[in-house]
N, C-alpha and C positions, 0 to 999 in steps of 0.2 A: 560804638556798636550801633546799626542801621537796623532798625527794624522794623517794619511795613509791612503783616502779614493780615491776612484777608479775614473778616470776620468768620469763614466758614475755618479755617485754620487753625484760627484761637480756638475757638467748641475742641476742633479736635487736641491741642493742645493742652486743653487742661483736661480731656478724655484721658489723655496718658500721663496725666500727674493731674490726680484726682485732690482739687480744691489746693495744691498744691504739700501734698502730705509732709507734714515734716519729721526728720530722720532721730536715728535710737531712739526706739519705741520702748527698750528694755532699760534705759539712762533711769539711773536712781534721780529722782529731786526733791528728796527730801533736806536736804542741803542744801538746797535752792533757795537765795542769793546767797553765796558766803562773803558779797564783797556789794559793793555801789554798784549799779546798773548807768546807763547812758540812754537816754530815750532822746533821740535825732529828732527833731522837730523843721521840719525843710521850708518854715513859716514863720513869716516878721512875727515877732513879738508883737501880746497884744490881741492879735486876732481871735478867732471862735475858736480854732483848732489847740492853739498855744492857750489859751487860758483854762479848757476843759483838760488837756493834755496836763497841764499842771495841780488842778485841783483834783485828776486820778492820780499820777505822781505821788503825791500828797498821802494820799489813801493805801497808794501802794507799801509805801513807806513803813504808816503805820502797822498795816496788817503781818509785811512779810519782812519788818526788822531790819532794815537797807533801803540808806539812800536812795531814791529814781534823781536823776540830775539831768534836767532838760538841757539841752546844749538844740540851739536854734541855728539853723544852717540854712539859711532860705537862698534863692536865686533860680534861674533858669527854669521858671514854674514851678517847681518845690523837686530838678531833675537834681539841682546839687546835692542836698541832702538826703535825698532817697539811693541816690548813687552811691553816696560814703557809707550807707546803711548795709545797702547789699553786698558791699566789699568788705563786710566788717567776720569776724569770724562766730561759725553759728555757734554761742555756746548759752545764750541766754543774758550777756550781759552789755549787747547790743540791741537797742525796740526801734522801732520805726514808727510815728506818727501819722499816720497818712488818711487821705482821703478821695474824693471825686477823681481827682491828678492821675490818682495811678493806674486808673482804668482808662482817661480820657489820653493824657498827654502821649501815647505808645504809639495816635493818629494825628497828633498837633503837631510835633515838631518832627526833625528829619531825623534826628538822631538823639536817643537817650541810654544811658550808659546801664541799662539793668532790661530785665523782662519781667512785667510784673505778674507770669506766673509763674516761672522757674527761678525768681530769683528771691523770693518772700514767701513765708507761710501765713498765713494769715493767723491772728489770736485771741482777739477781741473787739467790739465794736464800742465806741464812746459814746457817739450819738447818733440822731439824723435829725436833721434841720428843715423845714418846707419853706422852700418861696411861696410869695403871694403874687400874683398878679394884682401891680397897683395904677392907681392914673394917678393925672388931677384931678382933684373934687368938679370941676366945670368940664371935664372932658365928656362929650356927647356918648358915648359907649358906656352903659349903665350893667353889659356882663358880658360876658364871654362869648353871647352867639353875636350881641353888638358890635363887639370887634371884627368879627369873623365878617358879616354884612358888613362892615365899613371896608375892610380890605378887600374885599372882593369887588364894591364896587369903584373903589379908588387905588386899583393896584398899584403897590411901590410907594404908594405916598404917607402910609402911616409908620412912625418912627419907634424903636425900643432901645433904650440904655443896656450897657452892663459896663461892670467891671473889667471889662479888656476879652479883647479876641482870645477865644477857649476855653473863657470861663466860665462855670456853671452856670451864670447869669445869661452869658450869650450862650451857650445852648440849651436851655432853659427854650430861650424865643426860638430857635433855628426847629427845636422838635414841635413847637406850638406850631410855626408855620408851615412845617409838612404834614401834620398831622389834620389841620387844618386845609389844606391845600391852598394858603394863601401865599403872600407876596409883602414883607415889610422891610424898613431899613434899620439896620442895626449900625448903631450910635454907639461906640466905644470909649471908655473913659477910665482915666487910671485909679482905676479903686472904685468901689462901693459907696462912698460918701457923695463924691461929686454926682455919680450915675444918678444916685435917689435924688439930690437936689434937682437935676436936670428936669426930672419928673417934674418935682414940687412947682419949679419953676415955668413950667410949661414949654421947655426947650423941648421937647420927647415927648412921645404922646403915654409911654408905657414902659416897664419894667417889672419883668421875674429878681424879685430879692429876700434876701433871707427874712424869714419874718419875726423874729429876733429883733432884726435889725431897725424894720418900720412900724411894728406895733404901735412904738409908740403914737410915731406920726399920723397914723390910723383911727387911734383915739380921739387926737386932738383933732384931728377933722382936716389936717392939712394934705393927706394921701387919703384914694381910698382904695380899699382892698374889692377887690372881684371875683378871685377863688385862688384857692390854695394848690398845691401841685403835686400832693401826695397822694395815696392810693384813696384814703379815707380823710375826714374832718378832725380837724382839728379841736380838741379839749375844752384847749382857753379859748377858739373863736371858732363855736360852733355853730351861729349864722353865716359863717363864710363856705360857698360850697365848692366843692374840687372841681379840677379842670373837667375834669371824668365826667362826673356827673352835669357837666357843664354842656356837654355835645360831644367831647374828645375821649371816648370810649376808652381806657387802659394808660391815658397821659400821666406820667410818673416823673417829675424832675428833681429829688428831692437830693439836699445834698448830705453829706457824713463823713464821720472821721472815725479811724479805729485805729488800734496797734498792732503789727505784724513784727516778725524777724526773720530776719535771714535763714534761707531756705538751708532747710541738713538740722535745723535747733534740735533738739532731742524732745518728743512730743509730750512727755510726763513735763519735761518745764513749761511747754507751749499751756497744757493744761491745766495748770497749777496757776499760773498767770491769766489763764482764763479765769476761772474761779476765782480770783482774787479782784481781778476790775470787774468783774461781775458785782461781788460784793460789795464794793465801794463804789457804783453807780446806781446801785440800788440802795444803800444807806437813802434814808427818810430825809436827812440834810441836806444831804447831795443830789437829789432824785431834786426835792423842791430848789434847790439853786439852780439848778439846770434846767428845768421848765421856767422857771420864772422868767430865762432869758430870752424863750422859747424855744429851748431845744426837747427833744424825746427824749427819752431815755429807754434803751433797746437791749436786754442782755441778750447776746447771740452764740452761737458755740463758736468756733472757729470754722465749721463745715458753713456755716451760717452767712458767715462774713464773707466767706471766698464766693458764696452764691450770687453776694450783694456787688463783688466786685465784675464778678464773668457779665450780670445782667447791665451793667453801668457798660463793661467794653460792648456788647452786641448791641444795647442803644442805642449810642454817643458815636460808635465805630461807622455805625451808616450815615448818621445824619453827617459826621464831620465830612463822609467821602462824597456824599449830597452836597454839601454846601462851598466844602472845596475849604472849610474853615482850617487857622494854621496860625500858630501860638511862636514863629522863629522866620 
């Protein structure tokens, strides 16, 4: 399935399936799970999405007396296992783990086997994560308008890592540099590990990365942070200030993961499942395991989630067709 449709198209597109409603509104679920569930995970084990995705699981379990059984289907940007999700039948006993992908990937590659507003209802959010903007400790650029001044007067010449072409990493920088109106080189690397080393290293002069991921190194003094990418400050690093407040009025690149199902679910299940990860990301255990890593913890409705996804496509939808960026 080919689909290329214009950001003014998507708007009206979910105009006519509002947040992507999902169906029998009248479905009893009070017998909601009578069996194991499946929660599709389209993500190498291990990663921020698989591990929170398992420690809700977990919760799910507890509370609603049935298995959740991660079953991880990663590939073709997380297209295979979002693919097998939306072909699964809606009855509540197939979830979808997803995140950033499903609003971005519908402008990266040429072809993806779903639509992710017609083909998902959306039903709970797990988290959201913020990059930081880091350097080297010895790099001349001491905040955000530094950088802006240094590219401006050395266009093309200052470098940024990420995690591979179309990924939140790399457009992370792609919105920084339009929104700035600069000019940088994006440095692609397979995975988040090598990208931040490149930093460390001095290969790259910079990187948008989860800050999860580099706190630590931020600590210890071997990266350092410059501002955060979210709308507001962060909690655990309330000295660090956002792009926003930084010069870049409204900059937002923050990444997340939630649970959706296959569109038709019957909306008392959608519901009931809301409330229930709700409850189990707000447990006092789990709320502190999940910030410690540095992630948020966000209960949202499912009208909520679907907001989070429309705003990630009319983003991400221009800068990709700006930059010409392309994940195939």
């Amino acid at each position: 399935m080919t689909i290329r449709p214009t950001r003014r198209a998507l708007i009206g597109s979910a105009l006519t399936f509002p947040l992507w409603r999902s169906g029998l509104a009248w479905a009893d679920a009070s017998d909601y799970p009578s069996q194991n569930v499946r929660l599709i995970i389209p993500f190498l084990a291990g990663g921020a999405a698989d591990i929170v995705a398992r420690i809700v699981a977990q919760g799910l379990g507890e509370k609603l007396g049935k298995t959740f059984v991660c079953d991880n289907r990663p590939g073709a940007g997380s297209n295979i296992g979002t693919e097998i999700a939306a072909n699964s039948t809606a009855d509540g006993y197939t979830l979808l783990v997803q995140g950033n992908p499903l609003a971005s990937n519908i402008f990266l590659f040429k072809k993806v086997g779903y639509d992710p507003i017609k083909s998902f209802v959306p039903v709970a959010m797990h988290y959201r994560d913020y990059n930081v903007l880091i350097v080297n400790p010895s790099f001349e650029a001491k905040s955000v308008q530094d950088i802006i001044k240094l590219a401006k007067e050395h266009p093309g010449q200052l470098t940024y890592s990420s995690s591979g072409n179309g990924t939140s990493t790399h457009l992370a920088g792609e919105l920084f540099c339009d929104m700035a109106g600069i000019k940088m080189v994006h440095v692609p690397y397979r995975g988040v590990p090598p990208a931040v080393l490149a930093v460390m290293s001095g290969e790259v002069k910079m990187m948008f990365a989860g800050y999860g991921v580099v706190s630590g190194y931020i600590k210890e003094g071997r990266l350092k942070g410059l501002a955060v990418t979210g709308p507001h400050r962060l909690t655990m690093a309330p000295d660090l200030p956002t792009v926003s407040e930084s010069g870049l009025p409204g900059f937002d690149a923050t990444t997340w993961t939630g649970m959706f199902a296959p569109a038709g679910t019957p909306d008392p299940i959608v519901r009931k499942l809301n409330g229930a990860i709700n409850a189990v990301i707000e447990t006092p255990s789990v709320r502190e395991n999940l910030e410690k890593r540095g992630f948020i913890v966000e209960a949202m409705t499912p009208e909520q989630v679907g907001k989070v996804v429309l705003e990630d496509m009319d983003r991400y939808g221009d800068i990709i067709k700006k930059t010409g960026a392309h994940a195939d």
